[in-house]
C-alpha positions in Angstrom: 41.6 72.1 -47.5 41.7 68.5 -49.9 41.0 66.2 -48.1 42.3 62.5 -47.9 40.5 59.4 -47.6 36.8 58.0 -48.7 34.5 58.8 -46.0 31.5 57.4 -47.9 33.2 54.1 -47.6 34.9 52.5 -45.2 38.3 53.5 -43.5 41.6 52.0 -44.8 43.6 49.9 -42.9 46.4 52.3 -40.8 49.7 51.6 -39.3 51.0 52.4 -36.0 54.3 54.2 -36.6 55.2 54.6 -32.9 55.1 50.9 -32.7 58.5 49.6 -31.5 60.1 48.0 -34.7 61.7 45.2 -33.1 58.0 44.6 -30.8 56.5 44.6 -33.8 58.5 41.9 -35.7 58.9 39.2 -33.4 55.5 39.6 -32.9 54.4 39.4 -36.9 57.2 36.3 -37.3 55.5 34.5 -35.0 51.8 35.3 -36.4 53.1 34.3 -39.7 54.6 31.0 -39.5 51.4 30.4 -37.7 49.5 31.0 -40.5 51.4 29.9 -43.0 51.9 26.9 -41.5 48.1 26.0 -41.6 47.8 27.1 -45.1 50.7 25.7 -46.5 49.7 22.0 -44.4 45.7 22.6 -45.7 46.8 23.0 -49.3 45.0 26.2 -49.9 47.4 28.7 -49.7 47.7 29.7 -53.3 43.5 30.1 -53.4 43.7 32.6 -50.6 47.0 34.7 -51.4 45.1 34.9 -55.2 42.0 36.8 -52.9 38.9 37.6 -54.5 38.9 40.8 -56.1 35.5 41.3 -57.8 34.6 44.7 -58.1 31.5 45.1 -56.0 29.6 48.3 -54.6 28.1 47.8 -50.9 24.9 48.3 -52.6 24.7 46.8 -56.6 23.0 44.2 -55.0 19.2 45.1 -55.4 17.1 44.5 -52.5 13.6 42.5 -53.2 11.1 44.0 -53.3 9.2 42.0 -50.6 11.1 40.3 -48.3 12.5 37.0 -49.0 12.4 33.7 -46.5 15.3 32.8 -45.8 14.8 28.9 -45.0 18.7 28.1 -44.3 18.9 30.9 -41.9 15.7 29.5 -39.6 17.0 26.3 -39.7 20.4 27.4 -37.7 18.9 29.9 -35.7 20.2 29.4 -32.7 24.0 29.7 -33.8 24.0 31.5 -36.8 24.5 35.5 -35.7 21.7 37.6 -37.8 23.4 41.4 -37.4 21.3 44.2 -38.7 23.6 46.9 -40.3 23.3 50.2 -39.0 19.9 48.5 -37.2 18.1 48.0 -40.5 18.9 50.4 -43.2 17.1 49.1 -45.9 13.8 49.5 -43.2 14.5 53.0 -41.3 16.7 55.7 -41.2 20.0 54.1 -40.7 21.7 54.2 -37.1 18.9 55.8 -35.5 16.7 54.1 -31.9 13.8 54.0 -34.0 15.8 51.5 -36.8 18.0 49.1 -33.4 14.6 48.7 -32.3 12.9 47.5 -35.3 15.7 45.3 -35.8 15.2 44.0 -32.7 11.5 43.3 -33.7 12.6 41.4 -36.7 15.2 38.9 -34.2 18.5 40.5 -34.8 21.3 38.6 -32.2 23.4 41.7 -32.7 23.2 45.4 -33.6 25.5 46.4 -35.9 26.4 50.5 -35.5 29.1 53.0 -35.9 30.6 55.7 -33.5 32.4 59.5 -34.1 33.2 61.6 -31.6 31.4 65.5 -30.7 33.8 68.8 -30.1 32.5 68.4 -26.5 33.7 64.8 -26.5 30.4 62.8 -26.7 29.8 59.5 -28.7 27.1 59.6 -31.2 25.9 57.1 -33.6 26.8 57.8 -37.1 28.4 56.1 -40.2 30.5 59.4 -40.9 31.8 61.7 -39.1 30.3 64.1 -41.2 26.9 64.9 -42.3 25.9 63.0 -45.6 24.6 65.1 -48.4 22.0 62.3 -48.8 19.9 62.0 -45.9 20.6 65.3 -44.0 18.1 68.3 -43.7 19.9 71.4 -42.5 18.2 73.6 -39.5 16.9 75.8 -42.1 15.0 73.0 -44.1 17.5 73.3 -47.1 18.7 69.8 -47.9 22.6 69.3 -47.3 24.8 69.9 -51.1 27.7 67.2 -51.6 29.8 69.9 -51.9 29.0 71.2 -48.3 29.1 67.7 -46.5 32.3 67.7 -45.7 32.0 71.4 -43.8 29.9 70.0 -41.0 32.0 68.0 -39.6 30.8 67.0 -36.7 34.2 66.6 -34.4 33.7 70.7 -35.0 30.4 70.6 -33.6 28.8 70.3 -29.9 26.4 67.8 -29.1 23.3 70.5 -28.8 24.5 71.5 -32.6 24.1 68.1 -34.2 20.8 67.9 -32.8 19.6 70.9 -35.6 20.5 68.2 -38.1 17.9 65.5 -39.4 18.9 62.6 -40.4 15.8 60.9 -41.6 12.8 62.8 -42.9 14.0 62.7 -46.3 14.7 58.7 -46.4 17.8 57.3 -48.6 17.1 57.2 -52.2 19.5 54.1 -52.0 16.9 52.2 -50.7 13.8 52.2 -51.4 11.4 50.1 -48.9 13.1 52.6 -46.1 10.5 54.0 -44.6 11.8 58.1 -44.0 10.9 59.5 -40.5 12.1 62.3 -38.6 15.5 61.3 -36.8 19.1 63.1 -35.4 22.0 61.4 -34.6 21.6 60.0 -30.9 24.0 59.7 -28.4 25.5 55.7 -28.2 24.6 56.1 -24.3 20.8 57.2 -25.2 21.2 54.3 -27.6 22.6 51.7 -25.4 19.4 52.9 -22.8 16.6 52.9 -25.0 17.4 48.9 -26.4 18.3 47.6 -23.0 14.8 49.0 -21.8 13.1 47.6 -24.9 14.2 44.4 -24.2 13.7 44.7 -20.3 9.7 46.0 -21.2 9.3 42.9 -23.7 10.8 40.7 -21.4 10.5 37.8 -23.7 13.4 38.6 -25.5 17.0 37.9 -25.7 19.7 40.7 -24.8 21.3 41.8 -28.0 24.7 41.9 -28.5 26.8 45.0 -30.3 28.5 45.2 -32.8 30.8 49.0 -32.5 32.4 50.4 -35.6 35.1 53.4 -34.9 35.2 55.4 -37.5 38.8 56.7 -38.2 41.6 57.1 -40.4 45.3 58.0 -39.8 45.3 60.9 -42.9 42.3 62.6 -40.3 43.5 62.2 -36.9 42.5 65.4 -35.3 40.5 66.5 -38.0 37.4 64.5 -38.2 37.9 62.6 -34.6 40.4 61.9 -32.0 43.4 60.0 -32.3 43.1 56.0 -31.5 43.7 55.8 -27.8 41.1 59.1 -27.4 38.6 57.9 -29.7 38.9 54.6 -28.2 39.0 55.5 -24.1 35.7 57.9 -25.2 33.8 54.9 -26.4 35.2 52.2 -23.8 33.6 54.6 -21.0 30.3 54.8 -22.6 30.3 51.3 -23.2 31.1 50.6 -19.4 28.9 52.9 -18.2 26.2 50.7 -20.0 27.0 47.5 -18.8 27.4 45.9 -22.3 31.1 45.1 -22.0 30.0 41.1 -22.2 27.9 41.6 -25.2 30.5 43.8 -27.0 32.4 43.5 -29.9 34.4 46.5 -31.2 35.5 46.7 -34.8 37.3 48.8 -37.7 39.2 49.1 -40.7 41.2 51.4 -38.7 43.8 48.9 -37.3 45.3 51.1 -34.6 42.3 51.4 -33.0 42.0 47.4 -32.9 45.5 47.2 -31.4 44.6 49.6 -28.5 42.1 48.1 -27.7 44.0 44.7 -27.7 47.1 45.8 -25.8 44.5 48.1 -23.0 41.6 46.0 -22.9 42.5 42.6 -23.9 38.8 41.3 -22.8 36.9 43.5 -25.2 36.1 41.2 -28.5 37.4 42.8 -32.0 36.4 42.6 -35.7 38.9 42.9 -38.0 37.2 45.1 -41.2 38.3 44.1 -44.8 37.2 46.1 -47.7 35.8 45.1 -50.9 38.3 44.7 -53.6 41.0 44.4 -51.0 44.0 42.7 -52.8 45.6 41.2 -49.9 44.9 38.2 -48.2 44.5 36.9 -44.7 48.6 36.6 -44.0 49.1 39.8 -45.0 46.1 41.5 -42.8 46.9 39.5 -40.0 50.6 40.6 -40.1 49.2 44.6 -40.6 46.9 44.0 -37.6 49.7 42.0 -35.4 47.3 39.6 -33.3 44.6 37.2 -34.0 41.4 39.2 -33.8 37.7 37.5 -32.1 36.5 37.9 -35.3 37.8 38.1 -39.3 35.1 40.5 -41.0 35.6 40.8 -45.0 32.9 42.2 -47.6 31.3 39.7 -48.8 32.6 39.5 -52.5 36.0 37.8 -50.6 34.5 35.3 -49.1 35.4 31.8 -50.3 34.9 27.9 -48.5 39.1 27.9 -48.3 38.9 31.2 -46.9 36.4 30.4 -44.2 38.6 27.4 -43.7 41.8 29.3 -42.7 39.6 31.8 -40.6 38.0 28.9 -38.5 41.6 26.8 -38.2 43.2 30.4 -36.5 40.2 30.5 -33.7 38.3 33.1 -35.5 35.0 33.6 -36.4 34.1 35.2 -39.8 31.2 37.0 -41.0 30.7 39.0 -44.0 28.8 42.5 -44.8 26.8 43.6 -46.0 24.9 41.0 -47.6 21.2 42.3 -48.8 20.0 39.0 -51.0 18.7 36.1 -49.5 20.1 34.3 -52.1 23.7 35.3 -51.0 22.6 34.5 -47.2 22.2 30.7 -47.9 25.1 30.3 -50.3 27.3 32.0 -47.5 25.2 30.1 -44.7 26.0 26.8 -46.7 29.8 27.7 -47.0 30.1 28.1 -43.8 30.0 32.0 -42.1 29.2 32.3 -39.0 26.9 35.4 -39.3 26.0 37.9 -41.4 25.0 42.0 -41.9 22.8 43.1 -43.6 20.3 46.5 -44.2 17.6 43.7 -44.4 17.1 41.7 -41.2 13.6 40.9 -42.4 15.8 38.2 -45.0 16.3 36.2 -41.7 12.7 35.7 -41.2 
């Protein structure tokens, strides 16, 4: 079967069709003349409908080849939110224990992951809900073919079965200074455990926060995961079960999922994802999502000062991904973000 969508990258934004059209209009009208009324009063409204639309891969920009220091970023320490993406990517296999605790090690605030969901209904850690061609090492020791990836889909899989997979021996030939080490995808509850022990153990340190991607698209409901409210539920009960519903922020490109969450669990903090090359602009992604989210989450190649303007004026909180130059970090920092992700958490140090 063809399949739809770019799993490699991040999920599209997705409508709810079962949304009650008259619901769903009032409540839009309202969000817009809100936010058109700011931008059209703040006089940047024709910057941010023209949006930013460099073409930009999530990883053309080169990582250094020794870490950088980052003096902007120690100088706002205590307010500026330092994520590590997938725990540190650029450092150890990505969304693995062995890379949230090194992240930790380096003074992440939050730990940035993502979340698909097992034929027996568990919530592991991984960025697709696949297994990817470039970091996976079949149970036979054969190395996983791009044509095959697709095939081991992991919503077709038990928990014990994904646990034949490795996820880490090999390393990412994307990044260099990773350091490759054995690794399979762990459960987000085994995750959630082994950090909030780390920390206990080291009891000099901060709790971390979390940062909890769904990864889903509308074209692959019941396919490669649940639908919204399933997937969601699923990863609400681990979370609870955890006691990080205070430190939580849930977020996705997958809109439907954000407005579940919203409507059920109105308390739960979201992150609305934008994509790189994205040719809309904050009315327009705010009218698709419906509500004001916590946060306003764009790649980094959109971000602009009247951009960050508008975000901040609506209550929100922005912060870009996935930024891997410390460079970028202080030109961002000096703009005005209120965090960043990155593979590279050592940048912040």
């Amino acid at each position: 079967m063809k399949l739809s969508g770019n799993f490699h990258g991040h999920y599209g934004i997705q409508h709810n069709k079962q949304q009650s059209v008259v619901e769903r209009q009032s409540r839009l009208k309202m969000l817009s003349a809100r936010v058109l009324g700011f931008l059209l009063a703040s006089g940047v409204l024709a910057a941010i409908a023209e949006g930013n639309t460099r073409s930009f891969k999530e990883d053309t920009v080169q990582p250094l080849k020794k870490p950088a220091t980052c003096f902007r970023c120690i100088k706002t320490l205590s307010s500026f939110d330092k994520q590590g993406h997938r725990g540190c990517r650029g450092l150890l296999p990505e969304n693995t224990i062995a890379a949230m605790l090194h992240a930790l090690d380096l003074g992440v605030t939050t730990l940035e992951l993502d979340t698909v969901i097992t034929n027996d209904g568990h919530v592991i850690v991984s960025h697709e809900p696949f297994f990817n061609h470039e970091i996976t090492t079949k149970p036979d020791g054969s190395f996983v073919r791009p044509a095959e990836e697709r095939s081991l889909n992991i919503y077709r899989m038990n928990y014990t079965t994904t646990q034949q997979y490795d996820v880490g021996a090999r390393g990412n030939p994307r990044f260099p200074r990773q350091t490759p080490q054995p690794a399979t995808k762990p459960l987000l509850r085994d995750l959630i455990s082994s950090v909030e022990e780390y920390v206990k153990v080291n009891n000099n340190r901060t709790l971390p926060l979390y940062n909890i991607e769904t990864k889903s698209l509308a074209s692959t409901d019941d396919l490669f995961h649940p639908p919204p409210a399933a997937f969601v539920e699923a990863l609400v009960g681990v979370v609870s079960a955890g006691n990080i519903l205070e430190r939580l922020t849930i977020q996705s490109f997958d809109f439907r999922t954000l407005r579940y969450l919203h409507d059920k669990y109105p308390a739960i903090r979201t992150a609305a994802l934008i994509e790189e090359g994205s040719r809309g602009n904050l009315t327009t992604y705010l009218d698709s999502l419906g509500f004001v989210p916590t946060t306003y989450s764009p790649h980094y190649s959109l971000v602009t000062r009247d951009l960050i303007d508008a975000v901040h004026a609506l209550g929100m909180k922005i912060l870009p991904w996935t930024v891997n130059s410390a460079v970028t970090i202080n030109r961002l920092m000096d703009d005005g973000v209120d965090g960043i992700i990155t593979d590279y958490p050592d940048l912040f140090q």
